[in-house]
C-alpha positions in Angstrom: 78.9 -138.6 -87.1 80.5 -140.8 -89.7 84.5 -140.3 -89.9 84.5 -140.2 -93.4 81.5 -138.0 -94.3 82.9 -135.0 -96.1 83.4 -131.9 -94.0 80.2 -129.9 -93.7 79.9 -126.6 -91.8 77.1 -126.7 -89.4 74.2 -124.5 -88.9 71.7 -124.1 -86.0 69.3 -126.2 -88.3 71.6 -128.9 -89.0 73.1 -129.1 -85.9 70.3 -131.2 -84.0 70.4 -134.1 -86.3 74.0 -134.1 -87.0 74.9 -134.6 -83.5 72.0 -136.4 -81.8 73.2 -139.9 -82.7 76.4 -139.0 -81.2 76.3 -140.6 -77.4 78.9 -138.3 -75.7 76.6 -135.5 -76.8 73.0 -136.9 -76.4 73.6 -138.3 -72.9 74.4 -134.7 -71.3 71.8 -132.8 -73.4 69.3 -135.1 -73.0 66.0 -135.2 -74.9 64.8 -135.5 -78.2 67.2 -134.0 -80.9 64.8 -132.6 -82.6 63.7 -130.3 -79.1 67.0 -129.3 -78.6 67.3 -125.6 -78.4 70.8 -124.2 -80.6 71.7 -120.5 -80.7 75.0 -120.1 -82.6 77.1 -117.5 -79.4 80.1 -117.0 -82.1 81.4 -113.8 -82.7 85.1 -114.1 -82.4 87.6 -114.1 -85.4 87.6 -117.6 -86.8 85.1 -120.3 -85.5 81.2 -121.4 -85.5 80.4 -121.8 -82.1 76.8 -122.7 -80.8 75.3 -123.6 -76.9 72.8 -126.3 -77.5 70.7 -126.9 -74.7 68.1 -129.7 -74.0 66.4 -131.5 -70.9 69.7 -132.3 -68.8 72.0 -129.6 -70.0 74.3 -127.8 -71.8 77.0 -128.1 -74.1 79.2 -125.8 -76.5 80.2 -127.1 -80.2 82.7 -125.6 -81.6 83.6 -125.9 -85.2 86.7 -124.4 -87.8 85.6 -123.2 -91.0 87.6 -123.5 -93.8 88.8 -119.6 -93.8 89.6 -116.9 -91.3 85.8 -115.8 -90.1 86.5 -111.9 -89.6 87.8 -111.5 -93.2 86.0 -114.2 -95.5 86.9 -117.2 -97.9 89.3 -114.5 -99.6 91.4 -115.5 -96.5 91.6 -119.6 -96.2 92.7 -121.5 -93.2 93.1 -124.9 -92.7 91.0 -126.8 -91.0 93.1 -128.7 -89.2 93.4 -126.2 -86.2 91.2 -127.6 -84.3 92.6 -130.5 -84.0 95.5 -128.7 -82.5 93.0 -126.8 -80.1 91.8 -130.9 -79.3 95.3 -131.5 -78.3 95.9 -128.4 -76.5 93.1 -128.8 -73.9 93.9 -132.8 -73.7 97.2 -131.4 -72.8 96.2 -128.2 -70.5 93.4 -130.6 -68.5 96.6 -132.5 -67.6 99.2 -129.5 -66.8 96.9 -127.3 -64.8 93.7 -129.1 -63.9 90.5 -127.6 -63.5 91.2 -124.2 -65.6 90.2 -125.5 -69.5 86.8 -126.5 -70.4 86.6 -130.5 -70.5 86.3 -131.9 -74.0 83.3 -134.0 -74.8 83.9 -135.2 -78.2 86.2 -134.4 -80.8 85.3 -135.4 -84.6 88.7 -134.9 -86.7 87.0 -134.8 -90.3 84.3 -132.0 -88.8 87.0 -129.9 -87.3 84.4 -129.6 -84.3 85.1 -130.1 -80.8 82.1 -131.0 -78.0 83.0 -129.0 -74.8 82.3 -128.0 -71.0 78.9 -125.0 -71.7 81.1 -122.7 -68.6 78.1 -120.7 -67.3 77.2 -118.5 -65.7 81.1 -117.8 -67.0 80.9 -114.3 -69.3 83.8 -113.3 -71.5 86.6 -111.1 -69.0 86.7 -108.6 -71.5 83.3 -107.7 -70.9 83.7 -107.9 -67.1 86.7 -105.3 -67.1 84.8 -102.8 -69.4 82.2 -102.9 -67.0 84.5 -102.6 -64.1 83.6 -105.7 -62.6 86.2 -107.6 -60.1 87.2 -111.1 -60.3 88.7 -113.1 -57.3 91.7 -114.1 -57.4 91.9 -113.2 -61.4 95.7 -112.5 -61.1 96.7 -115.4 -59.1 94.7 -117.8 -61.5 96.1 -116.7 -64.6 99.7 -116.4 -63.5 99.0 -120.3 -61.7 98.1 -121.0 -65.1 101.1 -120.2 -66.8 103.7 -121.5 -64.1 102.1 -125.2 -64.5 101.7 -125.0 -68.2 105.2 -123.4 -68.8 106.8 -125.9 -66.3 105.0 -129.1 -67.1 105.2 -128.8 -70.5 108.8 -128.2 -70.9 111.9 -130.4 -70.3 111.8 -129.3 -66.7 109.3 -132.1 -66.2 108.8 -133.9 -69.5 111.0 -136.6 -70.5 113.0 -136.1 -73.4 111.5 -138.2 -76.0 108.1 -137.6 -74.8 108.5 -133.5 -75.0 110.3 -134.1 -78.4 107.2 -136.2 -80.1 105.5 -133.2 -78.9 107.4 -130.5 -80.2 106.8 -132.9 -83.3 103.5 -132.9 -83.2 102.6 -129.3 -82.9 105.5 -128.3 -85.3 102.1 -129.5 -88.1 100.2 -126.5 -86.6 101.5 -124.3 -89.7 99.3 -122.0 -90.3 98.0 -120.8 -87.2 101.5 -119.9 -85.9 102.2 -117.8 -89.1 99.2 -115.6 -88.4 101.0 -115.1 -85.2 104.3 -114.2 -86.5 102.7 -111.8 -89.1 99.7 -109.8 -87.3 101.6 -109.6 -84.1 105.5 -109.4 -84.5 105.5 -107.7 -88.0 102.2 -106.5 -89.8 102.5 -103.1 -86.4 105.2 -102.0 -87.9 104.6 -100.9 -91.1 101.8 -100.4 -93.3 100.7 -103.6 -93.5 97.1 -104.2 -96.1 95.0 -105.5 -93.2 96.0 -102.7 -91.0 94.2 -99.8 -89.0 94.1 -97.7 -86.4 92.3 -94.4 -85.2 93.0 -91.5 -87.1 94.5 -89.2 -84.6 96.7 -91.7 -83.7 98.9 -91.6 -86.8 101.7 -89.8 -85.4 102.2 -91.6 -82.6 102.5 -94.4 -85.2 104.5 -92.6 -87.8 107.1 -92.4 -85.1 106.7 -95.8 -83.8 107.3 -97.1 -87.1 110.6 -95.0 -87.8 112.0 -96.2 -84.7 114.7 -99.1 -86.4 116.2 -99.9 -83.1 112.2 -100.9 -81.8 111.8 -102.8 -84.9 114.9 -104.6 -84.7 114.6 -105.4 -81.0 110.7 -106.8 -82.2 111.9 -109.1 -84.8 114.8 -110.7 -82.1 112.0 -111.5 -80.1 110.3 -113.0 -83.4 113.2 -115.3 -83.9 113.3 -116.1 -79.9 109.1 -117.3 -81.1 109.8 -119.0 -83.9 112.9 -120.8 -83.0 112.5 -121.6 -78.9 110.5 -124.8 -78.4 110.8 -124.6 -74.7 107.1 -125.9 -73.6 103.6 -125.6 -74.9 101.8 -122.4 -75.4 98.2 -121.1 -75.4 99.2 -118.9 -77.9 96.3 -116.5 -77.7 96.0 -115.9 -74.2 94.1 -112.2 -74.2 90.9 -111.2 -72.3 88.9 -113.0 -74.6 90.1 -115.7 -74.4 89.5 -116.2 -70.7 85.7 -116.5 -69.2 85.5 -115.8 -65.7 82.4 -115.0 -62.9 82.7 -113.0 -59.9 85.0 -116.1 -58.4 86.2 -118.6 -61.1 88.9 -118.1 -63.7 88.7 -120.3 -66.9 90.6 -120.1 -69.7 89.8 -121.1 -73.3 90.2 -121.1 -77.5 93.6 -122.6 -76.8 93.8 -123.1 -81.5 96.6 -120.9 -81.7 98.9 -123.8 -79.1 102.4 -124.3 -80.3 105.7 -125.2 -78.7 107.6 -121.7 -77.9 108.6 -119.1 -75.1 108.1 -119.8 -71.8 107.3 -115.9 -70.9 104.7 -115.8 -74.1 101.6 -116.8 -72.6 102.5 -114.8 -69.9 103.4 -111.7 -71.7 100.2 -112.2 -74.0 97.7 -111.8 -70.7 99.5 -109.1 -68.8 99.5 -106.9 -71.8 95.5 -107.6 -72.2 95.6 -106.1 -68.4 97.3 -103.3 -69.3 95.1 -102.2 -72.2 92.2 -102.8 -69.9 94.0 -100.4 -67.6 94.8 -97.4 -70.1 91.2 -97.4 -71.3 89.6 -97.1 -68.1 88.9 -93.1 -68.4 86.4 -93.9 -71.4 84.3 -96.5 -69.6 84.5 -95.1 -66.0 83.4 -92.5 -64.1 86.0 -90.2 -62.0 84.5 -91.4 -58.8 85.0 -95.1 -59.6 88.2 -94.8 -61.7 90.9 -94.9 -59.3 90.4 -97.7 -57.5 89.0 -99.9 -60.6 92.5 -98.9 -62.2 94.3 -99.9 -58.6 92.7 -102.9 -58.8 93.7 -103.7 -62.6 97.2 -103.3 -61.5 96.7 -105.3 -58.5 95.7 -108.4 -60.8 99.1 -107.8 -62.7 101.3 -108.4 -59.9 99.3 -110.8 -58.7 99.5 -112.8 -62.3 103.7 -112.4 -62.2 103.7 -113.2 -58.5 101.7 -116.0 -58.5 103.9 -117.4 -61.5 107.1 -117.0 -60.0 105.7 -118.7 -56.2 104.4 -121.7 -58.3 106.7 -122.2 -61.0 109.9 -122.4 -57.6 107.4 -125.0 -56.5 107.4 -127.3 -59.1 111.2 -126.6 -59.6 111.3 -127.9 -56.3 108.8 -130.4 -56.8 108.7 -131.6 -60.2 112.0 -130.8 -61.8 112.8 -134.6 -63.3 113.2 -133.5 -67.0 117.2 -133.1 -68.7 117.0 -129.6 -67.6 119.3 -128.7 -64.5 119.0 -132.2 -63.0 119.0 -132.7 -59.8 122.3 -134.8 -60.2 123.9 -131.4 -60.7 122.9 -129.7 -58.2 121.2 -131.3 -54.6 122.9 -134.8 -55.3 126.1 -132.7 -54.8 125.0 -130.4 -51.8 124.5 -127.5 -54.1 121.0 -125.7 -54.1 119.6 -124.8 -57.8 117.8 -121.6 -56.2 120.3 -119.3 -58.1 119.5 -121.0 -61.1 115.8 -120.8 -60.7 115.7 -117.1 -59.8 117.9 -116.5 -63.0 115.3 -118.6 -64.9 112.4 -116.8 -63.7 114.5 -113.3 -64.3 115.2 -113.6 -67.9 111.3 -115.2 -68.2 110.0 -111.9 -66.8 112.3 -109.6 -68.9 111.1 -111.7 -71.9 107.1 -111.4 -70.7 107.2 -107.8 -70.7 108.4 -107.5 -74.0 106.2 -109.8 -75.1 103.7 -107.6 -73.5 104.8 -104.4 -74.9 104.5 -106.1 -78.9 101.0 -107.5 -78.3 100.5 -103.7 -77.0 100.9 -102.8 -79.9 99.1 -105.3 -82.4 96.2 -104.9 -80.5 95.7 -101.1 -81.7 98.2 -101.2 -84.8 97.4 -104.5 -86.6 94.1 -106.5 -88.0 92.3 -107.8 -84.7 92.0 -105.1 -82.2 90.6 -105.0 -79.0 87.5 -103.8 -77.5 88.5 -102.0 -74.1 89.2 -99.3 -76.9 87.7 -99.5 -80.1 84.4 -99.5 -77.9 85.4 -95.8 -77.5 83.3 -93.8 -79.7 85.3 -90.3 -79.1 87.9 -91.2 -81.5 90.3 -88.5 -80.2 90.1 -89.3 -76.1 90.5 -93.1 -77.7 93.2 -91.9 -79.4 94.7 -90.2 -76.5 94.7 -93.6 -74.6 96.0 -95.5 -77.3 99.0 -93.8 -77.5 99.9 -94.2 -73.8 99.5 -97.8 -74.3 101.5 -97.6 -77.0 104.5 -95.4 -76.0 104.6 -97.3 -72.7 104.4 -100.7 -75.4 107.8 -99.2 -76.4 109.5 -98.6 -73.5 108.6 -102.6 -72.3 109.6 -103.7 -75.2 113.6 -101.1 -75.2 114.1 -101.4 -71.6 111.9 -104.8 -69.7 115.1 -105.4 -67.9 114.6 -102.1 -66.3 111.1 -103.0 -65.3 111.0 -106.6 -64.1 110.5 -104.7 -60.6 106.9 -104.8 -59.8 106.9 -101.5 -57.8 108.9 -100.0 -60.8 106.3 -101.7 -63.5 103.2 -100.1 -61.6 105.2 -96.8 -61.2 105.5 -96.8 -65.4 101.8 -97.8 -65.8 101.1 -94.8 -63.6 103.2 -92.2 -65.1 102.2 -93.2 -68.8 98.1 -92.8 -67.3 99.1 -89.1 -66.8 100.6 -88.4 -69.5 99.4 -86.1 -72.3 100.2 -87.4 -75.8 98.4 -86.1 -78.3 
């Protein structure tokens, strides 16, 4: 494909010709274009995306359009997030191998990006509505974060490196702000896009009187917008992670930016915990205890499996400007103090993190299946606001919760309690 053709969206029968001249894409499809089998798979909030299949394999294309998909051309959006999402998996193939999809071919002008087809990978989302376990889910994710928190910050990078980054990403405008307004601000108030279920309301009413809440939401807003610390995801939720039976993979990384070490982390645990509270809709009583142990299981796992690798690479890997070893070992003195007071103030941080993207997910535009799948709108109601109210108290008190055993102890008292 020319780089100076005009954008054109793509279509399952324009696809074939538009991409069969292109090597990286012909070689591992194989075949004649015009045999190649397209089916367009996207039906998330944004993108085109299509699984084009011919004699040798499989691939995915993936390609921005020119607006926000979910809401129509009455929302634009530029097209230039993809080639942030380029950059992002360029950058997460590097920081923790073997966990993004690997990029085939990336066309600028088109906004589209050639990829890894992950199958027989299915969305997680799906998997946990379904009550279906994944291996080592918890320890993957939270791996995940550690190396991609760590490498990309000025533990590891040099300076000037990190900095052109920071640069780099800082273009990525748009994407961030949609952040910054459907997750930190549009919950709490009553915001155009907004919904919720009815029964709900005065759970929310009360949510959105609390001024202390709010205030607390928008410090962590600045801490977003202002902390360049390493690279992010950005969007890292249940769908946005495909997984089988025994392998984790992790992708849609458009919404990457330089911020918060304990975002990405936050973001996924929270994803866990909705998963958790929506459990009594999707199970039965024989199954649902132990699916629900086993949800909780993965979120320790993910915050354990973070802090074991991220003292690792501290150990390991720690030749960035930030607490040099010169310092510290050069003089006889260990940095483990300042490591465990690191990885404290990252976990406080995570679970309020966790606690606002609680909330969006059932307050703002773009909500989440685990519960709108729930067709008795008062027992969804009823879940919703545990999620919520225990969204609150992450958010007021994560200090008091960066315990594990007193994090699954909240998660369990908030799954008995009667709200509504």
């Amino acid at each position: 494909m020319a780089d100076e053709q005009a954008y054109q969206a793509l279509t399952v029968a324009t696809l074939a010709q538009r991409l069969g001249g292109v090597d990286a894409v012909a070689r591992r499809v194989g075949g004649n274009p015009a045999e190649w089998q397209v089916r367009e798979v996207g039906d998330g909030n944004l993108n085109l995306v299509f699984i084009v299949t011919g004699r040798l394999g499989s691939v995915v294309v993936k390609q921005a359009l020119p607006y926000v998909r979910m809401v129509g051309e009455s929302w634009p959006l530029p097209l230039y997030r993809a080639h942030f999402e380029y950059y992002a998996l360029v950058r997460q193939a590097s920081r923790a191998p073997g966990v993004a999809p690997e990029v085939f071919y990336f066309d600028k002008p088109q906004a589209l990006i050639v990829m890894e087809y992950l199958h027989p990978h299915v969305i997680l989302r799906r998997k946990l509505i379904s009550g279906e376990r994944v291996a080592k889910l918890g320890a993957t994710l939270g791996e995940f974060c550690a190396r991609t928190a760590f490498r990309g910050s000025e533990l590891s990078m040099a300076s000037p490196e990190k900095k052109a980054d920071v640069g780099l990403f800082s273009g990525n405008v748009a994407i961030p702000a949609i952040t910054e307004s459907l997750v930190f601000t549009a919950p709490y108030y009553g915001a155009e896009m907004n919904h919720h279920t009815p029964e709900l309301s005065p759970v929310v009413d009360e949510l959105r009187r609390n001024a202390r809440l709010k205030a607390k939401v928008q410090r962590l807003l600045m801490k977003f917008t202002a902390n360049t610390e390493t690279m992010l995801h950005g969007d890292l939720h249940s769908g946005s992670i495909m997984a089988t039976d025994t392998s984790v993979r992790v992708i849609d990384p458009e919404f990457s930016q330089y911020g918060p070490m304990a975002f990405d982390l936050g973001m996924a645990v929270a994803n866990f915990f909705m998963a958790y509270f929506s459990q009594p809709a999707h199970r039965s009583a024989a199954e649902l205890e132990a699916y629900q142990t086993w949800i909780l299981e993965v979120i320790t796992a993910c915050f354990t499996r973070f802090d074991e690798e991220f003292r690792h690479l501290w150990q390991t890997e720690r030749t960035g400007i930030l607490f040099p070893k010169a310092l510290f070992e050069d003089q006889g003195n260990s940095a483990d103090d300042a490591c465990d007071a690191l990885l404290e103030e990252i976990r406080e941080d995570a679970l309020a993190y966790c606690g606002i993207e609680m909330h969006r997910r059932v307050l703002s535009l773009a909500h989440n299946a685990d519960f709108e799948e729930i067709e008795d709108t008062a027992l969804r109601a009823q879940l919703e606001a545990r999620n919520v109210l225990m969204g609150q108290t992450l958010i007021m008190e994560s200090d008091a919760y960066c315990d594990l055993n007193a994090l699954v102890a909240l998660a369990e008292a908030y799954n008995q309690k009667v709200v509504l």
